[in-house]
Each structure stands twice: as C-alpha cells, then as structure tokens.
C-alpha positions in Angstrom: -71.3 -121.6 -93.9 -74.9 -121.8 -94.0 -75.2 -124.0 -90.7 -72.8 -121.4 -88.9 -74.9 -118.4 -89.8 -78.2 -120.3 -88.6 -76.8 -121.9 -85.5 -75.0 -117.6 -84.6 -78.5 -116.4 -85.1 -80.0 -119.0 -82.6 -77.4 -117.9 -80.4 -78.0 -114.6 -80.7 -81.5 -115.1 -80.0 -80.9 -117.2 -77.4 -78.9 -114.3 -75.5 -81.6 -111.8 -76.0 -84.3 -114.0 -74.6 -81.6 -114.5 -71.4 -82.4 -112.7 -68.6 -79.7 -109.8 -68.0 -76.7 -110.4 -65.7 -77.8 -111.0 -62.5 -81.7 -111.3 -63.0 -83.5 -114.3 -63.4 -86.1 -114.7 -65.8 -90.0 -113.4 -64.6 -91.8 -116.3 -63.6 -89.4 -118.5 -62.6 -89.0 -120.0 -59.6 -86.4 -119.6 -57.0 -83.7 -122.7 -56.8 -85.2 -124.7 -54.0 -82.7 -125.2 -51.0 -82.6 -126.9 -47.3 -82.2 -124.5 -45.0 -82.6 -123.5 -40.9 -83.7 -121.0 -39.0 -81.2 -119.3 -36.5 -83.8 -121.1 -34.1 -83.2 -124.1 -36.0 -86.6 -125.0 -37.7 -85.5 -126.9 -40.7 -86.9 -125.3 -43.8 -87.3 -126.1 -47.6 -87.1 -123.1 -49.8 -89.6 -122.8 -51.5 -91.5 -125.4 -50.8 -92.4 -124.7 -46.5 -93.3 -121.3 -47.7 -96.8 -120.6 -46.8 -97.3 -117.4 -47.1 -99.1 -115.5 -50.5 -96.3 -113.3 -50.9 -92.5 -113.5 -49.7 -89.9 -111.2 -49.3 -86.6 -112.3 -49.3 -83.9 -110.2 -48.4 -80.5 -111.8 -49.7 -77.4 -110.8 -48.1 -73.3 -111.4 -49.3 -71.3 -110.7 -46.4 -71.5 -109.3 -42.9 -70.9 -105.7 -43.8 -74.7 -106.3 -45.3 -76.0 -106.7 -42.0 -77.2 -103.5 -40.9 -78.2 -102.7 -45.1 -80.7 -105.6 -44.5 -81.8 -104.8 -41.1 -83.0 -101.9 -42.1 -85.1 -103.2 -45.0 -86.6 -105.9 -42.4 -87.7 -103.1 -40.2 -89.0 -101.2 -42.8 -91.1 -104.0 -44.0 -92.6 -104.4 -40.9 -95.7 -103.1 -41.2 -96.2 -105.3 -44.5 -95.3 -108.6 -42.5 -98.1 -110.6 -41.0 -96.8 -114.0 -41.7 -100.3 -115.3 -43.9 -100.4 -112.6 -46.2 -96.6 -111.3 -46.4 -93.7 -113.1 -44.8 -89.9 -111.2 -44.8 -87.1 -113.4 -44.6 -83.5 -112.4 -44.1 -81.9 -115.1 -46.1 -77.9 -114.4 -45.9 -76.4 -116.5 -48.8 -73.1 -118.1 -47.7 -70.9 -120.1 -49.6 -71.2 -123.4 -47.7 -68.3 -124.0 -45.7 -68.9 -128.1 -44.3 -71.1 -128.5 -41.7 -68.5 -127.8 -38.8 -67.9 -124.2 -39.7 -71.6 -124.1 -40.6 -72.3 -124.4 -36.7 -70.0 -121.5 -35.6 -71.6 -119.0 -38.0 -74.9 -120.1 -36.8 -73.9 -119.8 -34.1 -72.2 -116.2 -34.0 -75.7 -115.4 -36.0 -77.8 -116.2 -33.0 -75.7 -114.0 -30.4 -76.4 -111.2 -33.2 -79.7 -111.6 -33.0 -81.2 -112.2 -29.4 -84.9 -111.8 -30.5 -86.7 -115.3 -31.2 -89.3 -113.8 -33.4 -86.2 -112.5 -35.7 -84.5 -115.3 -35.6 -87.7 -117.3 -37.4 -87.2 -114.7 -39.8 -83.3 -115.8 -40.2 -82.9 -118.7 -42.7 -79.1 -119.2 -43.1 -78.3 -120.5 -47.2 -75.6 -122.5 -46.8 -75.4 -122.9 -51.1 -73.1 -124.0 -53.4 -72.0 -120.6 -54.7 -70.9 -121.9 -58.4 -74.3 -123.1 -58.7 -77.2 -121.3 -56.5 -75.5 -117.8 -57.4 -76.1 -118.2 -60.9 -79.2 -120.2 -60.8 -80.7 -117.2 -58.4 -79.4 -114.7 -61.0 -76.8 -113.6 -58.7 -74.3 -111.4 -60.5 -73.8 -108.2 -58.2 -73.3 -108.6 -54.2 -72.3 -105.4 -53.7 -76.1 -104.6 -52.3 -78.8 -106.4 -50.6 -81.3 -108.6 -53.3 -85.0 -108.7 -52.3 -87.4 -110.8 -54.3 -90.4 -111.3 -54.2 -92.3 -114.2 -54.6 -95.9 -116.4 -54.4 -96.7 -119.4 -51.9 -94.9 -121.4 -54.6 -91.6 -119.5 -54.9 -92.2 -118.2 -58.2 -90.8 -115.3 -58.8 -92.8 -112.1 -59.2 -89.6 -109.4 -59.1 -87.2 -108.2 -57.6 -85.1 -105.0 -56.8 -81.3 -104.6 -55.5 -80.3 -101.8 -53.4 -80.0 -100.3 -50.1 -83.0 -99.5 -48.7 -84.7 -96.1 -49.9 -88.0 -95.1 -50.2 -87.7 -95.9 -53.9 -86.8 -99.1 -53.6 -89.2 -99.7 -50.5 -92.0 -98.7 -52.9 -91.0 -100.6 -55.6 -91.2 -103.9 -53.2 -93.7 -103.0 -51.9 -95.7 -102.3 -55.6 -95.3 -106.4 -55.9 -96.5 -107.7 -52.8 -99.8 -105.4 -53.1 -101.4 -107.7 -55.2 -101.4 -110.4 -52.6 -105.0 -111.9 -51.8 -106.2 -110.9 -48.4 -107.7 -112.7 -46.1 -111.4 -112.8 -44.9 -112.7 -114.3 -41.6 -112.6 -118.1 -42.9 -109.1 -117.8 -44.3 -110.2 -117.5 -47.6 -109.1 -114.8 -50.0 -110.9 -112.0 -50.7 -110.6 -108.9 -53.0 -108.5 -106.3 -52.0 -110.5 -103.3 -50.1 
C-alpha cells in the first residue's frame, strides 16, 4: 500500500512537471528532422539552422495556407536571414517518397517565388512520433516557435495571425544579438 501511494505521488508529480497538451517543455529543443526546400536544398532541422533566431511557422493541412502566408508576410520586416530567419515548415504525415514528390511538387506551382520557396521546408514526419515529440496536440491553427541557432526552443504561440499574437512572436526574437560590421554580435541599440 505504502509503495502504491509513493509510486501515485511520483506520478502525480511527474504530470505537473509535463508540459501541458500540446507544448513542449521551455528549453528543449526541437525533434531534429531531414528535410528539403521546395527548391530542393536538403536541410537538417535543427542542425543547418544558422540563424540567431528562427521562426517556424508549422502548418496541418492545406486550408492553413493562406493562415501562414499571412504570418510570413507579416514577419517580413523581422526576416534578414543572419539575425531572424522565418520558415514555413508544413508538417505532413509522410506518405512514401512517391507521393512525397507530387506534393512537392503541387507545393512548388503554389509558390512561383524562389526566394519563398527557400523559405519552404516540407516535414515529411512520422506523425505518431514527431507530433508528440514537437508538442503537437491542436492543428486546428498555425504553430510558430521560436527558436536559437541550435533549435532550442525559446516559445512559442498558436493562432491565426493578429497583432497579439504577432507581438507576442515578435517579444522572443527581440532578444536576438545583432550584428556589427565584422559579424560579431553586438548589444542591442
């Protein structure tokens, strides 16, 4: 009796220390994947990352499209690829690698612009293991997190894009270092 009451309070504690459904824990890193680029640049997430801070804007389905669109264009003006990087990372459960090459594919006619599509890095994941391991629980809105050069995670906010939400992302990559003249970081102005 005693070993069942000690081993329900360890799991107790265990669930309060969880993250909630749906969120990782802070500081951990993102589940590392292989990916490509709609202009297909092979990529390892996160280890090619090379910029101080990254946005990544998950997506669940198609109908997300224009959802994360918008929050790519709104970052803009926070994107300069050293300092911040956006990526629209649409998570898909991976289908085999010949149906991987038609939705590629119909991802590329989507979007025409080659600086966009470096932007594009198609997840092809094992759902029953990268959702939960990215603290996946809700798709019914875009996911951005944030995260350093080494794809830890700083935070993260779900939702259609509103000014809220666009301030609360942008609240996590402020803190990134800039960059003086010989590429090293400097304090922020």
């Amino acid at each position: 009796m005693a070993l069942a009451r000690a081993l329900a309070g360890l799991l107790a504690a265990a669930l309060l220390a969880a993250p909630g459904q749906g969120r990782a824990a802070a500081g951990a890193s993102i589940p590392p994947v292989k990916a490509e680029t709609l202009n297909k640049a092979k990529l390892a997430i996160p280890a090619d990352f090379t910029a101080a801070r990254n946005v990544l804007l998950f997506s669940f389905g198609r109908d997300m499209q224009a959802a994360v669109d918008a929050w790519d264009a709104a970052l803009a003006p926070d994107r300069d690829g050293v300092r911040v990087q956006v990526y629209n990372m649409p998570l898909i459960p991976n289908p085999g690698a010949l149906v991987r090459g038609f939705i590629s594919g119909g991802m590329r006619s989507v979007y025409a612009d080659t600086a966009v599509r470096d932007r594009v890095v198609v997840l092809f994941v094992e759902e029953k293991t990268y959702f939960p391991a990215l603290g996946v629980a809700d798709r019914s809105a875009p996911l951005i997190v944030v995260t350093d050069r080494a794809g830890v995670e700083l935070g993260r906010v779900q939702s259609a894009l509103s000014a809220e939400a666009l301030a609360a992302v942008r609240t996590l990559v402020a803190d990134a270092p800039r960059l003086g003249g010989s590429g090293a970081p400097t304090a922020p102005p």
